[in-house]
C-alpha positions in Angstrom: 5.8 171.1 137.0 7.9 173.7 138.9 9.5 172.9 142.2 7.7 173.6 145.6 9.7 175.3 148.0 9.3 175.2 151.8 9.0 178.6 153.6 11.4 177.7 157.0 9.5 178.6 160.1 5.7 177.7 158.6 3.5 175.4 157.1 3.5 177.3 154.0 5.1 176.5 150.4 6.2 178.8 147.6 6.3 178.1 144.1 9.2 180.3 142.4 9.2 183.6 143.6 6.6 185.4 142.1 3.5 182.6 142.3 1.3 183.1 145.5 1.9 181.2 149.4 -0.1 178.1 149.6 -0.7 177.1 153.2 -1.7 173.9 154.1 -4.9 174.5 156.8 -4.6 174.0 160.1 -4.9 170.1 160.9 -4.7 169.5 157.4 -4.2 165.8 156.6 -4.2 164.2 153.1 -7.6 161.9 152.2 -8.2 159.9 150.1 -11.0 161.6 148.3 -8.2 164.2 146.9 -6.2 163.2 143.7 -2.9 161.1 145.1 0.4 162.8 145.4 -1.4 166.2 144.9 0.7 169.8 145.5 -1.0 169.4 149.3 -0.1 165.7 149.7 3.4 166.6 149.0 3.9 169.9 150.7 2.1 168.0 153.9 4.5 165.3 153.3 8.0 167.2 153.1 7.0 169.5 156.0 6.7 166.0 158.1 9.7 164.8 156.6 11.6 168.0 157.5 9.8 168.1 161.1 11.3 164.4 161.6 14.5 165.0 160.5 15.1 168.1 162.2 13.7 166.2 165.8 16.1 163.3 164.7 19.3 166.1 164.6 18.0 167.8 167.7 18.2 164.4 169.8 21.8 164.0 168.5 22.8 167.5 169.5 21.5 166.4 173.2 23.0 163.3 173.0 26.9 164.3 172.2 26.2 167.5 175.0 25.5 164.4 177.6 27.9 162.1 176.2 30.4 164.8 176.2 29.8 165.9 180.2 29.4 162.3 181.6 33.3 161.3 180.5 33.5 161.7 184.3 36.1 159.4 186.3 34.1 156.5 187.4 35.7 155.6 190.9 33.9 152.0 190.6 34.0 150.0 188.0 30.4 148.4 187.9 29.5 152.4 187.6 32.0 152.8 184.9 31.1 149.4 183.4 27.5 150.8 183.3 28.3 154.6 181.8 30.2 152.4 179.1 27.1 150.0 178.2 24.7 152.8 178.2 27.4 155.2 176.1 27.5 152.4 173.2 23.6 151.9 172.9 23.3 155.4 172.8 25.5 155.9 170.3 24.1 152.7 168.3 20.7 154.1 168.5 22.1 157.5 166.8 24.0 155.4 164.2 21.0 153.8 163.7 19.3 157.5 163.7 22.1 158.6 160.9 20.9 155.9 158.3 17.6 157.5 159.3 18.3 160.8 157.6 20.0 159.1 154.8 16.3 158.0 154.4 14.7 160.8 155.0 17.0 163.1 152.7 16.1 160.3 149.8 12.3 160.7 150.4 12.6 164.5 150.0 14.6 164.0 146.8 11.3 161.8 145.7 9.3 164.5 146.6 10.7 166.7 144.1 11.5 164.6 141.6 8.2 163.5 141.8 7.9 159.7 142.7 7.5 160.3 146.4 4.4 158.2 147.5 4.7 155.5 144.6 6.0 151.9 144.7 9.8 151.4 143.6 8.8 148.0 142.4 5.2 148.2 140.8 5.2 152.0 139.9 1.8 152.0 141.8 1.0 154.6 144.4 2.2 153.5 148.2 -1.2 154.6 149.9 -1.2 157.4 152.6 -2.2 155.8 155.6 1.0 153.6 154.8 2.8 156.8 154.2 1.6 158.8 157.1 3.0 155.8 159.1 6.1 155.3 157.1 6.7 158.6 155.5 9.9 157.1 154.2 8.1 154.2 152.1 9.7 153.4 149.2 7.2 149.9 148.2 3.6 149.4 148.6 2.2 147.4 151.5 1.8 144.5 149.2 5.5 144.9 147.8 7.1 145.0 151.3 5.3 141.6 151.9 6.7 140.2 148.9 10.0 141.7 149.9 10.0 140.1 153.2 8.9 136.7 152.7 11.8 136.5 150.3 14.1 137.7 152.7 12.9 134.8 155.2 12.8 132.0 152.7 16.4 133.3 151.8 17.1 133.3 155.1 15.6 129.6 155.9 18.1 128.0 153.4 
């Protein structure tokens, strides 16, 4: 199977350089009466992946611009005492955002290696309304359960 490649600045794919555009229609989204993981699913799914990530680097951008003009001198120190609270969960929410695109970076590896939409655990496929939730999925609905009751019987003991 030969390698889908994004065309920046569309919605539209290329396979190689000499096989045709495909372009996804306008308001496209994947059913379920389409074979799973099909050369739509996954050109819908990396251009969301690709939108998300490139929102996720945006918001940083914006947030090291403000964190970078509000080192003001605080004259108080509750005002100071604030800037400082709000300055660390900002910059926990963009750590938080950074593991994020570690994510997201994995997912579109999947995507071309092609086990993007199936279950790391059971091999079977992920579903896309789960996907289109979580584009990041890596286990099935049922998997994830599993996963997390272990995790709170684990953490019980």
């Amino acid at each position: 199977m030969q390698a889908v490649r994004l065309v920046k600045g569309s919605n539209r794919t290329k396979r190689g350089s000499s096989a045709p555009i495909i372009a996804l229609p306008e308001g496209y989204r994947p059913n379920e009466n389409e074979p799973f993981m099909n050369e739509r699913h996954k050109i819908y799914f990396r251009n969301k992946l690709i939108d998300w990530k490139e929102e996720i680097v945006r918001q940083n951008r914006e947030t090291l611009l403000l964190l970078h003009e509000d080192s003001a001198q605080h004259a108080d120190f509750a005002d100071r005492a604030t800037s400082e609270t709000d300055r660390a969960l900002e910059l926990r929410a963009r750590d938080r955002q950074r593991k994020l695109i570690a994510k997201i970076d994995a997912a579109l590896a999947r995507i071309e290696d092609g086990s993007y939409g199936y279950c790391e655990e059971t091999g079977e496929p992920i579903g896309l309304r789960r996907l289109e939730a979580r584009p990041i999925a890596t286990l099935s609905l049922e998997a994830q359960e599993r996963h997390e009751r272990r995790e709170r019987v684990y953490r019980e003991d």
